[in-house]
PAZAPA-4460 file (N, C-alpha, C; in steps of 0.05 Angstrom, whole numbers, plus 32768, in hexadecimal, padded with zeros to 4 digits):
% residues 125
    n_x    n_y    n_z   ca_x   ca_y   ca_z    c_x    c_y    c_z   seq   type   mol
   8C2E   82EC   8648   8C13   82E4   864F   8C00   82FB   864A     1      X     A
   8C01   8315   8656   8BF6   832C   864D   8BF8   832E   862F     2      X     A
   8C08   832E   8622   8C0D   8337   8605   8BF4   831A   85FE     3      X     A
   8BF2   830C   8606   8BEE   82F1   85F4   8BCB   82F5   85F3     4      X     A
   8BC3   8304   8614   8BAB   8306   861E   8B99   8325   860F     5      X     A
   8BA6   8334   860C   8BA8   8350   85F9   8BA5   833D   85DA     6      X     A
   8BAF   8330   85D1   8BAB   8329   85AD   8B90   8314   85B5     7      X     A
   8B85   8301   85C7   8B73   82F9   85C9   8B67   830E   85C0     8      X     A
   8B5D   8318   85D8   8B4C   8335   85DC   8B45   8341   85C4     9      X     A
   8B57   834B   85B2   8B59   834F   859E   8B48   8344   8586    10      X     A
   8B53   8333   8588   8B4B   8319   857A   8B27   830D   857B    11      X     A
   8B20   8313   8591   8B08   830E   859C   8AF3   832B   8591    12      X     A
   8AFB   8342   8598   8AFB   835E   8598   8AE4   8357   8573    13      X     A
   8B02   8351   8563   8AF5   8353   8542   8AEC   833C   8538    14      X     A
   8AE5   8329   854A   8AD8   8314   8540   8ABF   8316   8548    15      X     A
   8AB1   8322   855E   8A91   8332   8569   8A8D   831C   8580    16      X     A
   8AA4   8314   8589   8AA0   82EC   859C   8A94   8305   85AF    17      X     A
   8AA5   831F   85C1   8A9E   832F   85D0   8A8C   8341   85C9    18      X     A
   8A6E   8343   85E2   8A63   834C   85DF   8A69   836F   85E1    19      X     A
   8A61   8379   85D1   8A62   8395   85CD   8A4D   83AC   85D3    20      X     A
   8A53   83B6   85E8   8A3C   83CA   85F2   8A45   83E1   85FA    21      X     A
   8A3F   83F4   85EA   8A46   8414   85F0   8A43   841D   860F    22      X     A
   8A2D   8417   8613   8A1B   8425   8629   8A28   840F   8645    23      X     A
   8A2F   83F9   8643   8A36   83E4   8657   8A57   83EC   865C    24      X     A
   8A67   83E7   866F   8A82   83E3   866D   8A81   83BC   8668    25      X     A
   8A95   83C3   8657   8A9F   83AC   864B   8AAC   8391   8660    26      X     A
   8AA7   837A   8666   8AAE   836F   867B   8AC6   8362   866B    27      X     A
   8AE6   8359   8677   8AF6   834F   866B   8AF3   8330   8670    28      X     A
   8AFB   8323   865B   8AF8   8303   8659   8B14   82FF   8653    29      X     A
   8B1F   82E9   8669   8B2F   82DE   8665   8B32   82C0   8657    30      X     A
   8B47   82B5   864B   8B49   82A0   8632   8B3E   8287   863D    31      X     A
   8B3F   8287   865F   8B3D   826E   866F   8B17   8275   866F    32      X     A
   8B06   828A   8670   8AEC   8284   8668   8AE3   827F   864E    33      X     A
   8AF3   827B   863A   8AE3   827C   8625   8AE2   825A   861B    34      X     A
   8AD5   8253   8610   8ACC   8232   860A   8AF4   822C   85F1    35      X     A
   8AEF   8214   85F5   8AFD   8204   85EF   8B06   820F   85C4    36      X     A
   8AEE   820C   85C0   8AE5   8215   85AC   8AEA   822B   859B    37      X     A
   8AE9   824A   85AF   8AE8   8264   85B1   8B09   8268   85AD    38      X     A
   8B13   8256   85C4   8B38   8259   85C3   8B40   8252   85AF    39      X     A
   8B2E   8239   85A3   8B42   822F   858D   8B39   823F   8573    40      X     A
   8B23   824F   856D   8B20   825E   855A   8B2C   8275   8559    41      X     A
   8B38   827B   8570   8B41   8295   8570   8B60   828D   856C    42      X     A
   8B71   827D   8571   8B89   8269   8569   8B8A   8267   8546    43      X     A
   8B75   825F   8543   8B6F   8250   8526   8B7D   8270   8513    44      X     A
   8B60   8281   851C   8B68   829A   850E   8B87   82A2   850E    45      X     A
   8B8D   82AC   8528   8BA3   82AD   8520   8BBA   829E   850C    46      X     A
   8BBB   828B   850F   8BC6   8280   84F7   8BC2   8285   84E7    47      X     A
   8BA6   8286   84DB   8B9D   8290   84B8   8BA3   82A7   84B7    48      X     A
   8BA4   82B7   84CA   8BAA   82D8   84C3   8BD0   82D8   84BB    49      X     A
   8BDA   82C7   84C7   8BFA   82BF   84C2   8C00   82B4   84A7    50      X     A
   8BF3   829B   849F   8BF7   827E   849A   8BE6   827D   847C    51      X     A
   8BCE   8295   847D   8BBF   8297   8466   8BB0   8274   8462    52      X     A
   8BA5   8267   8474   8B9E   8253   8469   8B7D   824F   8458    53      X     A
   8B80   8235   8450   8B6E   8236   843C   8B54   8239   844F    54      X     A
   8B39   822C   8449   8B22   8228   845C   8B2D   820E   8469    55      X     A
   8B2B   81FD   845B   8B2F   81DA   8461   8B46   81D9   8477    56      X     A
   8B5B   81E5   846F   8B75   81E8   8485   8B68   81F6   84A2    57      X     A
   8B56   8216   8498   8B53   821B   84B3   8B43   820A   84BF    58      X     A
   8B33   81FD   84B8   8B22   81E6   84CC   8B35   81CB   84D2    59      X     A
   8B41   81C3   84C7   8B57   81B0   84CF   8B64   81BE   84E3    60      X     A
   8B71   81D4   84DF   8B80   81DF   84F9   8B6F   81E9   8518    61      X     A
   8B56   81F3   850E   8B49   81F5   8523   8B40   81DF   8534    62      X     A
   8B3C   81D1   8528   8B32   81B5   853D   8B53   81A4   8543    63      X     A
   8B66   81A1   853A   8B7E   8195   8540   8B82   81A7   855D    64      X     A
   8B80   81C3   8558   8B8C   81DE   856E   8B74   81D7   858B    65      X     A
   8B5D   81CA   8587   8B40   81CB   8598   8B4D   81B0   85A0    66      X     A
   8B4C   8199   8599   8B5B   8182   85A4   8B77   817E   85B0    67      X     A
   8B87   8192   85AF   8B9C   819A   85C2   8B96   81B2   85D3    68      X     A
   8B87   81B9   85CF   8B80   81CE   85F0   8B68   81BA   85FC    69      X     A
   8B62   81A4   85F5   8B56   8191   8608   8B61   8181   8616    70      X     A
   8B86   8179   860C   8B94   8163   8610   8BA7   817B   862C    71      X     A
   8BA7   818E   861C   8BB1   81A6   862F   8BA9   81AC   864B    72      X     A
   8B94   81AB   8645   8B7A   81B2   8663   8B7E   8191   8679    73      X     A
   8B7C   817E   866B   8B81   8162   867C   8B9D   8163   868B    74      X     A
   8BB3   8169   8679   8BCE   8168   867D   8BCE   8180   869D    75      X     A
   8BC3   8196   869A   8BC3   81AB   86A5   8BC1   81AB   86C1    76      X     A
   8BA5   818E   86C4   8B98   8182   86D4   8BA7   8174   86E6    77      X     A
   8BB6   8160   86D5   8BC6   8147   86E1   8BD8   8151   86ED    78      X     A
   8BEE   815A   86E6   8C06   815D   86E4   8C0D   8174   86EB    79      X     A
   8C2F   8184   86FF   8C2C   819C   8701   8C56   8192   86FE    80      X     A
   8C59   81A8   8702   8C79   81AF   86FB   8C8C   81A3   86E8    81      X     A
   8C9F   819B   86E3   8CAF   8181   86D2   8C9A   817A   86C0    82      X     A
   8C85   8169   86CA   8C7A   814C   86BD   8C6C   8165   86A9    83      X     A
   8C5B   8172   86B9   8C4D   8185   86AB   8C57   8190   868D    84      X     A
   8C76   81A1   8695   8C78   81AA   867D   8C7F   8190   866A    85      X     A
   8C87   817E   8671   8C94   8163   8659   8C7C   815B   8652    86      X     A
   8C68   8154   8656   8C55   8154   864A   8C44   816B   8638    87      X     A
   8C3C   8182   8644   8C37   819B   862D   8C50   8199   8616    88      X     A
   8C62   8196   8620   8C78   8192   85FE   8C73   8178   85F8    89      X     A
   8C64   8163   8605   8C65   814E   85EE   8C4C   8152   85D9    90      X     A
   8C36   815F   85E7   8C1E   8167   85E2   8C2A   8177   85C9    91      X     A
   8C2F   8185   85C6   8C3A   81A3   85B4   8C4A   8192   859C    92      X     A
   8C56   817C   85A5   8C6C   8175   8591   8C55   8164   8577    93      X     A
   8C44   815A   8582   8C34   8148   8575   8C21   815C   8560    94      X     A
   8C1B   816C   8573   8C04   8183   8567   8C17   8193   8547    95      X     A
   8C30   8197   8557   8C3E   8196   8543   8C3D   8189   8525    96      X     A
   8C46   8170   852A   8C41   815A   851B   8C2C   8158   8503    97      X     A
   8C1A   815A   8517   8BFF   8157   8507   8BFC   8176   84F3    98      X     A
   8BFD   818A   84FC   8C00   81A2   84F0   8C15   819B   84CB    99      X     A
   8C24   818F   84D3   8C3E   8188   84C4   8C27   8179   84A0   100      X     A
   8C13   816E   84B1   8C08   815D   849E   8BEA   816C   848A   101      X     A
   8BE4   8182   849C   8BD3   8195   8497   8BE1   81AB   8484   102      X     A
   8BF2   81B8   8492   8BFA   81CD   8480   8C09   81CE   846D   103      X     A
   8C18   81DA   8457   8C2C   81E3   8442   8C46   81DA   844D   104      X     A
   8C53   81D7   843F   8C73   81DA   8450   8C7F   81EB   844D   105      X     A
   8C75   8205   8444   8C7E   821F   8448   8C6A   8227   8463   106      X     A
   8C55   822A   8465   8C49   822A   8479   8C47   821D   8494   107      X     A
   8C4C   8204   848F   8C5D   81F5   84AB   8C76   8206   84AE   108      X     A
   8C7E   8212   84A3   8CA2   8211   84B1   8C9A   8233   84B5   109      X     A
   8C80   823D   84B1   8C7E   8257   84BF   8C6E   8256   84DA   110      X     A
   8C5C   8242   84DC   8C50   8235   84F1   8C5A   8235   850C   111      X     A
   8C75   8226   84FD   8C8B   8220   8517   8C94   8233   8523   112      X     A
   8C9D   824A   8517   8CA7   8261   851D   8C91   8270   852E   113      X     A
   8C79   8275   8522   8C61   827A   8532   8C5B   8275   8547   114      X     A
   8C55   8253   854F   8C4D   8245   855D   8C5C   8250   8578   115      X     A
   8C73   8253   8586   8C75   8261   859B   8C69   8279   85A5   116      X     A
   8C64   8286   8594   8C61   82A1   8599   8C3C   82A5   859D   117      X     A
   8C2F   8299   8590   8C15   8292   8587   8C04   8279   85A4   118      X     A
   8C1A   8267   85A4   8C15   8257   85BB   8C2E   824A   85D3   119      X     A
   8C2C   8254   85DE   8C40   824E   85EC   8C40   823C   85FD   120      X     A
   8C52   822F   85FE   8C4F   8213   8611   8C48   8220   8625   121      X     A
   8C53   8227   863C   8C47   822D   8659   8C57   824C   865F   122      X     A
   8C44   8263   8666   8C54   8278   866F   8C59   8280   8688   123      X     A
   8C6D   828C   868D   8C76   828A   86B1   8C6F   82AA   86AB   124      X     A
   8C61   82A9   86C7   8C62   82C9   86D0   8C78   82D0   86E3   125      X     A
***
């Protein structure tokens, strides 16, 4: 979760999303304040920085990745233990899917490999 919250950060850091002020201390933003939007561009990237995708792919992947952290956030809502996780994996399996139809099939099958590490179904502290 730390490691995951550090490559946000990161990630946020060289994209200018965080405001930058010498003279201010820097306030830290966690993934749960940033818009729906913000998560999923910062998701998206990552992949292209992996995945090399074209433009058209990264907008296909970014809005597929923004419509499963919405289906995510509901599930999150509803549901807690068991049901919870069987649903985030059904969620993931589909997102999957659809990925399958967007990307390369050299690129899908690096995706996959990715896709844990990049998003993880649910992390236990």
């Amino acid at each position: 979760m730390m490691r995951m919250l550090i490559l946000l950060f990161t990630l946020l850091a060289s994209m200018n999303i965080l405001p930058q002020r010498a003279t201010e201390p820097q306030q830290k933003v966690t993934i749960q304040e940033l818009t729906l939007e913000q998560q999923a561009e910062i998701l998206a990237n990552e992949y292209d920085n992996r995945l090399a995708l074209t433009p058209k792919q990264f907008l296909l992947v970014k809005e597929k990745i923004e419509s499963t952290l919405e289906k995510r956030r509901v599930i999150e809502s509803k549901y807690s233990g068991k049901e919870k996780l069987d649903q985030l994996a059904l969620m993931q399996s589909y997102e999957t899917s659809a990925m399958g139809e967007i990307l390369t099939r050299i690129q899908f099958e690096r995706y996959k490999e990715l896709k844990p590490m990049i998003q993880p179904l649910e992390v236990i502290d």
